[in-house]
C-alpha positions as a Python dict, from the first residue, in 0.01 Angstrom:
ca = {
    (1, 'X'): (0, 0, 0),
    (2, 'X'): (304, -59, 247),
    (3, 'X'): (671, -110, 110),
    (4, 'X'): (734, -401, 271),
    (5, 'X'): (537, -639, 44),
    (6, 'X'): (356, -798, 371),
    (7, 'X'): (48, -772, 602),
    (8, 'X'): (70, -853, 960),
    (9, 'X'): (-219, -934, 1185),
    (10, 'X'): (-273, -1003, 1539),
    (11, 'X'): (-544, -1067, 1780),
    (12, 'X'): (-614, -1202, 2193),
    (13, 'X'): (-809, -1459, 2330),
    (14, 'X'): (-1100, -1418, 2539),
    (15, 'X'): (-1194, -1511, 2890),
    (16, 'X'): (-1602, -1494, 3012),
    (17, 'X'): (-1503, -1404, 3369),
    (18, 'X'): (-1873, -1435, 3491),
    (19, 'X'): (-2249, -1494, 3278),
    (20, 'X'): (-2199, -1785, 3157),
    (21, 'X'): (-2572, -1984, 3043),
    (22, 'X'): (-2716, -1735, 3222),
    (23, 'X'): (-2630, -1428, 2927),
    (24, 'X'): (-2865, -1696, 2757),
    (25, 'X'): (-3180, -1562, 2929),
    (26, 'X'): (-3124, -1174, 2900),
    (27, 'X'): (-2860, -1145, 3236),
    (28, 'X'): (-2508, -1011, 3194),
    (29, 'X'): (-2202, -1113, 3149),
    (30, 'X'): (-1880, -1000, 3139),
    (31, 'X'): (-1551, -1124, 2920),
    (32, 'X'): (-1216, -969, 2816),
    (33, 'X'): (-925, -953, 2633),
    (34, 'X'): (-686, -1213, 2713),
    (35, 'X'): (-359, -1106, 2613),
    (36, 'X'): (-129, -1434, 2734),
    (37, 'X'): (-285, -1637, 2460),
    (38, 'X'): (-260, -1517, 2115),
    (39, 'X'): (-281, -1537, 1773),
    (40, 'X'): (-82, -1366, 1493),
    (41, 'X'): (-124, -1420, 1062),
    (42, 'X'): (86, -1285, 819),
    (43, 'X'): (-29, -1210, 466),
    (44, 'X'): (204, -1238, 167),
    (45, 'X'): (126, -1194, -218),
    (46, 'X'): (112, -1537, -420),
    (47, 'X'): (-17, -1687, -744),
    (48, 'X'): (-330, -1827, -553),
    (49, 'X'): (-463, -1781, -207),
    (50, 'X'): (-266, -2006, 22),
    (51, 'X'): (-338, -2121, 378),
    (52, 'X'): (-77, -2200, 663),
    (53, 'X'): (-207, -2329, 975),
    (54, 'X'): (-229, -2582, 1240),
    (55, 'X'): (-528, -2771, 1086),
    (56, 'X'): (-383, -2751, 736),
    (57, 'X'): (-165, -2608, 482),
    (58, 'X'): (-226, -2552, 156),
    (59, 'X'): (-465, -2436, -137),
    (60, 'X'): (-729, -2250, 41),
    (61, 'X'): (-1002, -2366, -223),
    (62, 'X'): (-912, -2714, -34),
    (63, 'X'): (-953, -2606, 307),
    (64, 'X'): (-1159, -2829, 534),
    (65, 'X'): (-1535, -2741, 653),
    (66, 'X'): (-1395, -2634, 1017),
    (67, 'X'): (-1178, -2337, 811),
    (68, 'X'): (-1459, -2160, 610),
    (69, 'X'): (-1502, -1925, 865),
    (70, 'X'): (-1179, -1811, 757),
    (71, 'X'): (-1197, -1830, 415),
    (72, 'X'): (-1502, -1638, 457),
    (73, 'X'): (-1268, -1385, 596),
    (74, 'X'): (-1045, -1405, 353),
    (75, 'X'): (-1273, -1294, 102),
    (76, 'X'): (-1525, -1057, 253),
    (77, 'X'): (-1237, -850, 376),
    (78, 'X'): (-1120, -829, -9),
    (79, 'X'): (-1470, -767, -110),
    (80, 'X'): (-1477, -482, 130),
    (81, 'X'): (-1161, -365, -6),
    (82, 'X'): (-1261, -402, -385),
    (83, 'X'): (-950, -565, -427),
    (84, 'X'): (-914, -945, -623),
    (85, 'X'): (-544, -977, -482),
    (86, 'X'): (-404, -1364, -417),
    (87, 'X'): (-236, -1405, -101),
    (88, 'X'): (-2, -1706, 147),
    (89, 'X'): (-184, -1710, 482),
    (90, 'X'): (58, -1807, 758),
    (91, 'X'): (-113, -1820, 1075),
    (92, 'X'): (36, -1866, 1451),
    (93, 'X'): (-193, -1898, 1737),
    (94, 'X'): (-173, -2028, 2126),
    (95, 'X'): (-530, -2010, 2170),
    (96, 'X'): (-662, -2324, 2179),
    (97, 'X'): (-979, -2429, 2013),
    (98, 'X'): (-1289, -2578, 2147),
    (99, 'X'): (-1207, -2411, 2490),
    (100, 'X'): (-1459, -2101, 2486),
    (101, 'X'): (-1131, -1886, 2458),
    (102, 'X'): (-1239, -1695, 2122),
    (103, 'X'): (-1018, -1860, 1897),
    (104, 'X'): (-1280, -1837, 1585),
    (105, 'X'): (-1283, -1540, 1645),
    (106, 'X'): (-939, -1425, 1713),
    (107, 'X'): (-853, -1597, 1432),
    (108, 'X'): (-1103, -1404, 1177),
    (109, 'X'): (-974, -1102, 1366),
    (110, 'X'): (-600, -1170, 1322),
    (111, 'X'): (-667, -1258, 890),
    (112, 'X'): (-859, -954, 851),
    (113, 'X'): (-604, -743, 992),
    (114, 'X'): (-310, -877, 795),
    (115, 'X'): (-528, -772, 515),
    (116, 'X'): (-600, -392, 638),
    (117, 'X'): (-241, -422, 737),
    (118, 'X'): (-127, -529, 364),
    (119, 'X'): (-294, -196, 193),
    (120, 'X'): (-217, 41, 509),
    (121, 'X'): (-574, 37, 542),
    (122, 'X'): (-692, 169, 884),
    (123, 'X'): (-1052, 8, 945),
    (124, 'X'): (-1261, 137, 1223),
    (125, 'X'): (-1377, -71, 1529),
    (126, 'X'): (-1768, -104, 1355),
    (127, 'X'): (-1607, -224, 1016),
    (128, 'X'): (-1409, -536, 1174),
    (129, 'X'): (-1673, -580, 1377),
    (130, 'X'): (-1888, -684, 1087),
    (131, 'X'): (-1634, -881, 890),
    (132, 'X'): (-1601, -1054, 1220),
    (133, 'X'): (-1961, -1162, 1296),
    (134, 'X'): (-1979, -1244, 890),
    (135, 'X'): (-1728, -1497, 988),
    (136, 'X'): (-1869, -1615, 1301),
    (137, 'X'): (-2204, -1675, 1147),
    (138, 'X'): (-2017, -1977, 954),
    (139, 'X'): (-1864, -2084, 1291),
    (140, 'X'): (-2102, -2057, 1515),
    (141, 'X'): (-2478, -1985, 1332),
    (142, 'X'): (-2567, -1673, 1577),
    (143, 'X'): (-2323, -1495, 1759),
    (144, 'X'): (-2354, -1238, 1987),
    (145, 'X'): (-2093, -1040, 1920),
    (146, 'X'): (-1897, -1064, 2275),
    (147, 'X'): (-1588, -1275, 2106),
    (148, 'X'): (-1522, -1027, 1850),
    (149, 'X'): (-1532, -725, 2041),
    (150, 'X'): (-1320, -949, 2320),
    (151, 'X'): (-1057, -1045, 2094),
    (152, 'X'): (-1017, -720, 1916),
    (153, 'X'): (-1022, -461, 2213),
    (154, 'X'): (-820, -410, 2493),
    (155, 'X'): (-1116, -362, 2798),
    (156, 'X'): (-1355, -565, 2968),
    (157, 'X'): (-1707, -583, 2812),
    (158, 'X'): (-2041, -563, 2967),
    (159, 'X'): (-2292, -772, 2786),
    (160, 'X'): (-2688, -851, 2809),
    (161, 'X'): (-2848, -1028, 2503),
    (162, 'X'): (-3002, -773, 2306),
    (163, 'X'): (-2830, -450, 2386),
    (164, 'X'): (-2502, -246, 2249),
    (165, 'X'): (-2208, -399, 2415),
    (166, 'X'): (-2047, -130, 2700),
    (167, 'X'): (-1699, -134, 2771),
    (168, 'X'): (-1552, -86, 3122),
    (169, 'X'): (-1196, -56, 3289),
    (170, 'X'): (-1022, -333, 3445),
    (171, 'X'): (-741, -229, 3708),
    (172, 'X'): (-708, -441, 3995),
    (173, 'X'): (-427, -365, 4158),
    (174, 'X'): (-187, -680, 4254),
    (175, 'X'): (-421, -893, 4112),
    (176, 'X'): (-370, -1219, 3883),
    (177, 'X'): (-596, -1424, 3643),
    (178, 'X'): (-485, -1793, 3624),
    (179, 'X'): (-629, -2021, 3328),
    (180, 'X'): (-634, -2381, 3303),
    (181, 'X'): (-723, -2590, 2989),
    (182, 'X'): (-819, -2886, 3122),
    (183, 'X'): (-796, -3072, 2791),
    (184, 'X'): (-1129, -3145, 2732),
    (185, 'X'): (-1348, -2955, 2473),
    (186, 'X'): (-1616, -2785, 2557),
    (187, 'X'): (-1946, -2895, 2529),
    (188, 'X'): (-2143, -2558, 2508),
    (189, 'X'): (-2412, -2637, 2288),
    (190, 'X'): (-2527, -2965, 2548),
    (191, 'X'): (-2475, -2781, 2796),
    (192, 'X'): (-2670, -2496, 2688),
    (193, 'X'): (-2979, -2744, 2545),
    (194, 'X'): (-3001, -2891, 2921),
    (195, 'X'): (-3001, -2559, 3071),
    (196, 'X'): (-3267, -2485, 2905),
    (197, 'X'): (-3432, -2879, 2958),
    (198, 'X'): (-3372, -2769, 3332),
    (199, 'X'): (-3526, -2424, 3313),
    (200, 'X'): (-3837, -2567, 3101),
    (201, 'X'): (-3870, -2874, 3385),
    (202, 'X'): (-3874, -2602, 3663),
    (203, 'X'): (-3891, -2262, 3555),
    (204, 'X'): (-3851, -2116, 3903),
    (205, 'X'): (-3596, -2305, 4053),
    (206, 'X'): (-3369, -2277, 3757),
    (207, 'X'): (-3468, -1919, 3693),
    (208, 'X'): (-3380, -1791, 4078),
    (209, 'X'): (-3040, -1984, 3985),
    (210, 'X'): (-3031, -1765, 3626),
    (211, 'X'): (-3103, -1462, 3817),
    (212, 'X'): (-2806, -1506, 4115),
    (213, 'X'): (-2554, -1565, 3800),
    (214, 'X'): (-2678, -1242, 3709),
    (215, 'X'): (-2670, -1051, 4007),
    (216, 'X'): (-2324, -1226, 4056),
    (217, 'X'): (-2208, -1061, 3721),
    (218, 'X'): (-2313, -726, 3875),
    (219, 'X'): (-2158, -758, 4174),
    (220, 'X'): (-1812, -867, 4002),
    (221, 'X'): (-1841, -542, 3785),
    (222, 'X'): (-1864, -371, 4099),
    (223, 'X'): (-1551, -549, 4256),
    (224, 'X'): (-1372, -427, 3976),
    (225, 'X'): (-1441, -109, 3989),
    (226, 'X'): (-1354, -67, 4319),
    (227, 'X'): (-1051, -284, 4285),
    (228, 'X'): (-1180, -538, 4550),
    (229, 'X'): (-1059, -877, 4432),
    (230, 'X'): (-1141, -1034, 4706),
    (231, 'X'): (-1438, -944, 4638),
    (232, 'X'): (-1457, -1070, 4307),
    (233, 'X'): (-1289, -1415, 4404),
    (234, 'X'): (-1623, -1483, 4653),
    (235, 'X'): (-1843, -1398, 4373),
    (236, 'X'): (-1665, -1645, 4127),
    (237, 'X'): (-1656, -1926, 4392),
    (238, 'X'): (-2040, -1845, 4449),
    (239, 'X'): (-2087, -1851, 4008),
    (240, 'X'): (-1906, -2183, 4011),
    (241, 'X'): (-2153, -2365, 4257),
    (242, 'X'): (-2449, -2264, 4121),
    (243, 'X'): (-2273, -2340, 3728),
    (244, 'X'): (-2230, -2687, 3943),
    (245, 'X'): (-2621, -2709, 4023),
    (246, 'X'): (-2713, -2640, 3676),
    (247, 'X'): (-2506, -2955, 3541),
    (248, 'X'): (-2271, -2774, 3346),
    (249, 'X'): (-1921, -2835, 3550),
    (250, 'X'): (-1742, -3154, 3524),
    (251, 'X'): (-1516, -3350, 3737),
    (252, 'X'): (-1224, -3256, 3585),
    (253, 'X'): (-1338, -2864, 3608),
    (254, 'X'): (-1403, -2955, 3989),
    (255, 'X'): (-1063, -3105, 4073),
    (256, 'X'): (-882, -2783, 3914),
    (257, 'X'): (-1099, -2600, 4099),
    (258, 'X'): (-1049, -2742, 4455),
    (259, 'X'): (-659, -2734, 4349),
    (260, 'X'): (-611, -2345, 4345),
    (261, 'X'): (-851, -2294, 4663),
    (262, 'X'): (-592, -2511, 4809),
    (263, 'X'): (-310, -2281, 4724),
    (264, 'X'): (-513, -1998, 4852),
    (265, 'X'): (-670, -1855, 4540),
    (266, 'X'): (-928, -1600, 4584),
    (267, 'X'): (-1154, -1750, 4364),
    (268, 'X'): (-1197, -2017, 4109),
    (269, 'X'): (-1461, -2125, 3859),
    (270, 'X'): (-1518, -2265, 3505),
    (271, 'X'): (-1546, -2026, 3196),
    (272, 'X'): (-1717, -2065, 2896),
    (273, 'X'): (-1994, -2349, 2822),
    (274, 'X'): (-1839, -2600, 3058),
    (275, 'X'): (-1870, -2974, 3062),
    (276, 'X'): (-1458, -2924, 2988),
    (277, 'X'): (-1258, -2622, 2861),
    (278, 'X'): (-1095, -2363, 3089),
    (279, 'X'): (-1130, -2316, 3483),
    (280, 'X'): (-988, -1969, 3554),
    (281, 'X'): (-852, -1874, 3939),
    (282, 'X'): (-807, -1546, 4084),
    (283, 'X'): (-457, -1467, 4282),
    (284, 'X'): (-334, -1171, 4465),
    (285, 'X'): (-20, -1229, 4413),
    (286, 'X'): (248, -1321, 4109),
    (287, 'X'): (405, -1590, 4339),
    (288, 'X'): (54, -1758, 4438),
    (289, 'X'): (-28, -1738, 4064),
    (290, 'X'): (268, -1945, 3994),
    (291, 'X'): (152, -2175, 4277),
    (292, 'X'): (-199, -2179, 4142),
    (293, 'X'): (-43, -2285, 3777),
    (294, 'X'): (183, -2536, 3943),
    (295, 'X'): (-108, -2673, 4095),
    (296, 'X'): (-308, -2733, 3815),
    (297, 'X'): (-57, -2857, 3617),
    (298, 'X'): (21, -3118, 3859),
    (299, 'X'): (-391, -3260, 3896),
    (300, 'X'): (-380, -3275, 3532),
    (301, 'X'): (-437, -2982, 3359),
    (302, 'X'): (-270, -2950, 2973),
    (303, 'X'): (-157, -2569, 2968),
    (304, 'X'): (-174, -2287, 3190),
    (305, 'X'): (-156, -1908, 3163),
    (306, 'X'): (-119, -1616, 3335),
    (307, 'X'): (-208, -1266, 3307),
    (308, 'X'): (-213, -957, 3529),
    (309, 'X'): (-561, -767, 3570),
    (310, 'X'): (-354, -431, 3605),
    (311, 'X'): (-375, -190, 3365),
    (312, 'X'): (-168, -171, 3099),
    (313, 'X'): (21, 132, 3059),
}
């Protein structure tokens, strides 16, 4: 156990760059770490477990239903441990929820740390990973295991449904992500139930649109690999029309999105389940980031962020 009487914790959001609803039906998609929203918990010894938060603070026997995933956490991570300590919970995040920017997750991922953190207990990658999805489960019935991995790691992920997640390097040179939260929360699980109305009404329509998100997703892997942004922009604008097709953009979404191609953004598109949440924008450039931000702050958008796609040294 560490001197200092304290656990510290910390953990990123998550962007899905490209995949969205169409990961659903078996094609890929890729997400990240996204390091300009955070979250950070500390863990403290007390005479019973205590919870500090946004949503609520106190006893955590009294937290509300939305905050069993964490409790859930709280105590598998103990479990795991063997240990029956009692413990004050502060924790500090900018991710915001209901966005499809991992904050479940990053949350779970930020308590369990302060924990391993507490007894200088150094868990492997596989071991969060489960305490993770435990949590998730409560959040979120089935997850697939893409916002754990995204808001615990530090690359890019390659996902299909079914198969062992496959990490990749992200280093676009002079390249920057812009996100928007439009201020609307998502609607994933609609949106996902008339997807799948659409793809049952006309299978191959719908399921040529699945398979271009798909072969999108492939060819942004490829942009990134070969640093081509450009690139990559063309295949997000091309993502976001067909995302449009399949019902699952909103006008809101649309007018952030026409607002960085009008400061010269490389690409822009929604991410996550849609029907609100984030719209991200590519920009080669810092100063037509800012721009880009600026822009969607002024057609309505509640917070922006920005974060380089170089990599971190």
């Amino acid at each position: 156990m560490k001197n200092n009487n304290s656990g510290i914790g910390t953990a990123t959001g998550k962007i899905i760059l490209m995949g969205e609803h169409a990961v659903v039906y078996g094609e890929p998609a890729i997400a990240f770490p996204f390091h300009a929203a955070a979250v950070t918990t500390i863990a403290e010894p007390a005479e019973e477990m205590l919870l500090d938060c946004a949503y609520f603070s106190g006893s955590l026997s009294k937290a509300p239903k939305q905050l069993h995933n964490i409790k859930e956490s709280i105590i598998q991570t103990l479990a795991f441990l063997n240990r029956e300590d009692f413990f004050s919970f502060t924790i500090t995040s900018t991710i915001p929820p209901e966005r499809g920017m991992g904050s479940s997750a990053a949350v779970a991922v930020s308590v369990i740390r302060s924990i391993f953190d507490y007894y200088d207990y150094s868990a492997t990658d596989e071991e969060l990973a489960v305490l993770v999805n435990q949590a998730e489960k409560i959040a979120h019935g089935n997850p697939s295991g893409i916002d754990a991995a995204a808001t615990s790691g530090s690359q890019p992920i390659f996902f299909v449904k079914g198969q062992e997640l496959s990490l990749f390097p992200m280093d676009l040179k002079n390249t920057w992500l812009i996100v928007a939260d439009t201020g609307i929360k998502g609607q994933t699980r609609e949106a996902v139930k008339d997807v799948a109305h659409l793809f049952e009404t006309d299978r191959m329509t719908v399921g040529k649109k699945i398979e271009a998100l798909g072969e999108l997703t492939q060819r942004s892997k490829q942009a990134i690999m070969a640093n081509d942004a450009p690139q990559l922009g063309t295949a997000m604008d091309q993502a976001q029309l067909i995302l449009a097709e399949l019902t699952v953009s909103h006008p809101m979404i649309e007018h952030l999105v026409e607002a960085a191609k009008r400061q010269g953004a490389l690409g822009a598109k929604l991410t996550g389940g849609g029907r609100g949440g984030c719209v991200i924008a590519l920009a080669d450039s810092q100063a037509s980031a800012e721009k880009i931000a600026d822009a969607f702050t002024e057609v309505g958008a509640v917070n922006t962020w920005i974060q380089s796609l170089e990599a971190q040294s």
